[in-house]
C-alpha positions, 0 to 999 in steps of 0.5 A: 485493508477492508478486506482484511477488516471482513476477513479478520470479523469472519474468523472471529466469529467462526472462533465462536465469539458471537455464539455457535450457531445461527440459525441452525447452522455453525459459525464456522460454515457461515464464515466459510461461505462469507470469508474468502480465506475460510471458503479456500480452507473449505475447498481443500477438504477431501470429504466436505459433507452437505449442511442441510441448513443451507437447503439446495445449496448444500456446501457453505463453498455454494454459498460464498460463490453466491455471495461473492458473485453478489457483492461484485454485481453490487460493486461494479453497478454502484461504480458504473452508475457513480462513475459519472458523478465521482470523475466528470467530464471536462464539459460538465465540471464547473467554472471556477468560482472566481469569474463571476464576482470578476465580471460583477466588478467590470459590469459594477465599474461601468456602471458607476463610471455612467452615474458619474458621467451623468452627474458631471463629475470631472474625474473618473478615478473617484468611481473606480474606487469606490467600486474596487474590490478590497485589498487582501491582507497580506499573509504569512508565508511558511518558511521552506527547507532547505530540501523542499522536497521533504518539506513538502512531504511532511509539513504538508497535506500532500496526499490529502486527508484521506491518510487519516482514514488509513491510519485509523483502519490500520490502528483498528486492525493494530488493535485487533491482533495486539489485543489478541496477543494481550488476551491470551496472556493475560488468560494464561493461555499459550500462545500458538507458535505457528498461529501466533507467527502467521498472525504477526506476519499478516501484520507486517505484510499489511504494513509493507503493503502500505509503505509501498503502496505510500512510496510509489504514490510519492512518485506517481502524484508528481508525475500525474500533477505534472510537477516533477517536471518543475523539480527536474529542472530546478537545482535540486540534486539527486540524492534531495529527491530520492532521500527526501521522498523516502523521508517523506514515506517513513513520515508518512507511515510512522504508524506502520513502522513503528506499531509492529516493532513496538509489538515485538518488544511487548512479546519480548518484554512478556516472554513470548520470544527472547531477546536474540529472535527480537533482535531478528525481528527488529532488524529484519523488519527494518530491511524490509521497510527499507526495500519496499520504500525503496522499490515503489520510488524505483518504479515510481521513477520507471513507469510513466503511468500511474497504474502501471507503477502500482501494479507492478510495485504492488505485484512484487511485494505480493509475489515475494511474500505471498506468491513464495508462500502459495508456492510452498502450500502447492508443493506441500500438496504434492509432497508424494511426487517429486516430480510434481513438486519441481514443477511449481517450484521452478516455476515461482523460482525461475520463471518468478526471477525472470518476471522481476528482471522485466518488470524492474530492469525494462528501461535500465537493465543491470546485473546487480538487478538481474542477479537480485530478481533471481536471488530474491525469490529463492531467498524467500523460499529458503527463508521459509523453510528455515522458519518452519525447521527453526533456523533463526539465524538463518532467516535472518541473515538470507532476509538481509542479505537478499533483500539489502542486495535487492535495496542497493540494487535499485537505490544506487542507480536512482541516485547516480543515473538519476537523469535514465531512471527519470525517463530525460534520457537514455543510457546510450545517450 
C-alpha cells in the first residue's frame, strides 16, 4: 500500500496538481524519474530526447535508477542496523517481569519469619500474611461461541492493532479514487472508459491482495504460535475451522469488500454504467473475494512455513491478474509476428497452468486442481480480451465460471481430507 500510496502522488502530480514545472523541468519527467510506473512508461518511448535540467544525467529513466538504487541502499541499511533492536535474540530479550516481586515476597517472607523468631512469637502463620501478596479480583470472563474459532477471529485482537493502520491507508487510497471519480462528474467532465476501468481495477486488485494477504495469515499465525496443534485436537470439526477462518477474513476486511462495491453502485446511481454491467460487477467481485479467501486458507494449510505460504498465496493472485495483463501488453508489442507473439503467450498460459499445479496441488495432487491451474490463466487471458472488445457478458460468465471452479477446487478438499491438506497425514494413509 505504500507503494501505490507513492505511485499514486506521483501521478497526481505529473497530471499538474502542484503546478508544470519545478525547477525548470516538467512535472511529468519529475514523476518519471520518482514513479516506477511512470519511469517503465518512459522506457518504452522510441525516441526519448535528453532534458537539459537534469544536467549529465540526461533522461528522467537516469534519474529514477539513481533514486531507486538510493532508496534501496537506505532501506536495506536502516533494516540491517535496526535488525538487532527490532527481532533480539533469545539472550538479550528480558526476564519477565513477574520473577522479581516473586523473589521479593520469598526474600520479604524469610525476613518477617527472623523478626517474629527473634520476638518470640509462638506461630509463624501471622508473618506469612502479613507479608502475602494481595488477593487478585476475580474478573469476568467473556463468554466463548459456540465456534470459538470465529469468535477468536472477530471478537478479539488477534492480528493486533497494526489492521488499523491498514485500514486507515486503505480508506485513504479509497478516498483518492472515489474523489476522483466524484470530481470529475461534479465538473462535467467525462469520465475515461479505459482510464477510468484501469482506475477501478487497481482498486479492487489492492482489495484482493488484502483479503489474501488477511487469509493466509489467518493460518500462518496458528501455525507460527503453535496453536493449531491445540485446535487439531480438540472436537472442532472441519467445516468450524475453515468457515470460521473464512468468516473471520471477511470481518476482518469488511472495509475491503464493501468500499468498492459501495463504488460500484455510486457510478451506477450517476449513470457512469448500467444496471446490468453493476450487476456483473458486483457478483464478479464477490467470486473474486471468495477465491482469494479461499486460496490463502488452502495454502495456509499446505506450507508449513510462514513465508513459503505467502509467497505463494501471494504469487498467484499476482500472476492471475497482473502477470496475464504483462502477458498481453508483451504480445501487443509484438503484434507484427505471430510467431513472436505465440511465444509469451504459451509461456504464462502453459507454463503459468504448470506453475499453479505445483505450487497449489504439491502435497494432495488432484484433477479438479490440475484442471483449474490451467483453465485459470486462460480465463483471465480471454476474460481480458473480451473487456477491451465489450463482451461483458462474457467476462462475467468466464470470471465465475473459472474462478467458482478454481473455489471448489481447493475448498472441498479442505473440508472433506482436512486431516492430508493439514499436514497429520498423508493421502496414502
Amino acid at each position: 500500500m505504500a507503494i501505490v500510496l507513492w505511485v499514486v502522488l506521483w501521478e497526481a502530480i505529473a497530471m499538474g496538481v502542484l503546478g508544470k514545472e519545478w525547477l525548470g523541468l516538467s512535472c511529468e519527467a519529475w514523476a518519471a524519474g520518482f514513479s516506477p510506473w511512470r519511469a517503465v512508461i518512459e522506457t518504452t518511448v522510441p525516441l526519448p530526447r535528453p532534458e537539459p535540467a537534469l544536467g549529465p544525467l540526461g533522461y528522467p529513466v537516469h534519474l529514477f535508477l539513481l533514486v531507486a538504487t538510493a532508496g534501496a541502499g537506505l532501506i536495506n541499511g536502516v533494516a540491517i542496523a535496526m535488525v538487532r533492536v527490532w527481532n533480539p535474540s533469545r539472550e538479550a530479550q528480558p526476564r519477565e517481569q513477574d520473577e522479581s516481586p516473586a523473589k521479593e515476597s520469598i526474600w520479604g517472607v524469610e525476613h518477617d519469619l527472623a523478626a517474629a523468631a527473634r520476638a518470640g512469637s509462638t506461630t509463624t502463620e501471622t508473618a506469612v500474611a502479613a507479608t502475602a501478596a494481595p488477593t487478585r479480583k476475580p474478573q469476568t470472563s467473556r463468554r466463548v461461541w459456540d465456534n470459538p474459532v470465529i469468535w477468536r477471529e472477530m471478537r478479539t485482537w488477534a492480528y493486533g492493532r497494526k489492521i488499523l493502520l491498514i485500514r486507515l491507508v486503505y480508506l485513504v487510497l479509497f478516498g483518492l479514487a472515489a474523489g476522483g471519480f466524484g470530481w470529475m462528474i461534479e465538473t462535467g467532465q467525462t469520465v475515461d472508459r479505459l482510464g477510468g476501468a484501469v482506475a477501478m481495477g487497481l482498486l479492487f486488485l489492492l482489495s484482493l491482495f488484502l483479503v489474501n494477504t488477511q487469509a493466509v495469515t489467518s493460518l500462518t499465525s496458528e501455525r507460527d504460535a503453535r496453536a493449531l496443534d491445540l485446535l487439531l485436537v480438540t472436537d472442532l470439526t472441519a467445516k468450524e475451522i475453515v468457515y470460521g477462518k473464512l468468516g473471520g477474513v471477511f470481518f476482518n476486511t469488511k472495509e475491503m469488500l464493501l468500499l468498492p462495491l459501495l463504488l460500484c453502485v455510486y457510478l451506477w446511481w450517476q449513470g457512469i454504467i448500467g444496471a446490468e454491467n453493476l450487476l456483473f460487477l458486483v457478483v464478479g467481485l464477490g467470486v473474486l473475494f471468495v477465491f482469494t479467501a479461499t486460496l490463502g486458507v488452502h495454502c495456509g494449510m499446505h506450507y508449513a512455513n510462514s513465508r513459503n505460504a505467502v509467497a505463494v498465496s501471494l504469487g498467484t493472485v499476482f500472476f492471475l491478474s497482473l502477470g496475464v495483463a504483462i502477458c498481453m501488453y508483451m504480445m501487443l508489442a509484438f503484434s507484427g509476428s505471430f510467431e513472436a507473439q505465440l511465444q509469451p503467450f504459451l509461456a504464462f498460459t502453459i507454463g503459468g497452468g504448470v506453475g499453479l499445479y505445483a505450487a497449489l496441488g504439491a502435497r494432495n495432487p488432484s484433477t479438479a486442481i490440475g484442471l483449474a491451474s490451467f483453465l485459470c490463466p486462460f480465463a483471465t487471458f480471454y476474460a481480458i480480451t473480451s473487456f477491451l472488445l465489450e463482451y461483458h457478458m462474457a467476462v462475467f460468465l468466464v470470471t465465475i465460471v473459472s474462478y467458482g471452479f478454481m473455489t471448489a477446487a481447493m475448498l472441498v478438499p479442505a473440508i472433506c481430507e482436512f486431516d492430508v491438506a493439514t499436514g497429520r497425514t498423508t493421502a496414502d494413509e
